[in-house]
C-alpha positions in Angstrom: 176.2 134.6 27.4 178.2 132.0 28.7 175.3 130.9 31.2 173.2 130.8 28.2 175.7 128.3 26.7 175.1 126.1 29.9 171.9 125.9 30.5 171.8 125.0 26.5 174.6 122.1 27.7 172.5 120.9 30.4 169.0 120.7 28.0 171.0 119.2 25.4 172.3 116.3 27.5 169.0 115.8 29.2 167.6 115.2 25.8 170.1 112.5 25.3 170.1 111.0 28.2 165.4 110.7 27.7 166.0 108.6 24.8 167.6 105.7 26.9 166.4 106.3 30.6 162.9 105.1 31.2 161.0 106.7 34.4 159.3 105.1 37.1 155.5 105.5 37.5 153.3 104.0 40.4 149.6 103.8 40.4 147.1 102.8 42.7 144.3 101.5 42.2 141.1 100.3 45.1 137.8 100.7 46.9 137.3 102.3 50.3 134.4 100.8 52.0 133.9 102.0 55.5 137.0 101.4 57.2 138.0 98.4 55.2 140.3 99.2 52.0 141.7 96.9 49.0 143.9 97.9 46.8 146.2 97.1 44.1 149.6 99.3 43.1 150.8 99.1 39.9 154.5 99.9 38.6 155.8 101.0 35.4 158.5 102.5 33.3 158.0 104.5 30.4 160.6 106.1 28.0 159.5 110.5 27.0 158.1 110.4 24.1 160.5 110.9 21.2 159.0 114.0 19.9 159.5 116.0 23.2 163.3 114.2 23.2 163.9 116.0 19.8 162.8 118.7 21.2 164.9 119.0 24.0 167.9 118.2 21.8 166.8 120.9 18.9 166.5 123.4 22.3 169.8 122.8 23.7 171.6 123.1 20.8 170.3 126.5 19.9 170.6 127.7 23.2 174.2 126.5 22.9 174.7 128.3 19.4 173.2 131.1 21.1 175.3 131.4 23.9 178.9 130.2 22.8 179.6 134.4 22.0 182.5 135.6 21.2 185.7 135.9 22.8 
C-alpha cells in the first residue's frame, strides 16, 4: 500500500508542477527538391491543458487516500 501512496505523491506533484511549467515543442517545416532543401524550424512552449492538470491532481490524491493504509 505504501507504494500505492507514492506513486499517488509523484502524480499529485506532477499535476502541480503542469499548471506552471510550459514544454518545449519544435517543428519543422520545408520542401525537398532534388537535393536542394529549405526549411524553416519553429519553437514553442505550451502549458497541458488544465483539464488533464485537474486530472492529474484529482488522480494523485486518490491514489494517495488509497494508499496511506493503516498502521
Amino acid at each position: 500500500m505504501k507504494m500505492l501512496f507514492g506513486v499517488g505523491l509523484v502524480v499529485l506533484i506532477l499535476g502541480i508542477v503542469s499548471f506552471f511549467v510550459p514544454y518545449p515543442q519544435k517543428e519543422n517545416h520545408g520542401i525537398k527538391v532534388g537535393d536542394a532543401s529549405i526549411g524553416v524550424q519553429t519553437e514553442h512552449s505550451e502549458k497541458v491543458p488544465v483539464v488533464v492538470s485537474a486530472i492529474l491532481l484529482l488522480g494523485g490524491a486518490g491514489m494517495m487516500i488509497a494508499g496511506r493504509g493503516r498502521g
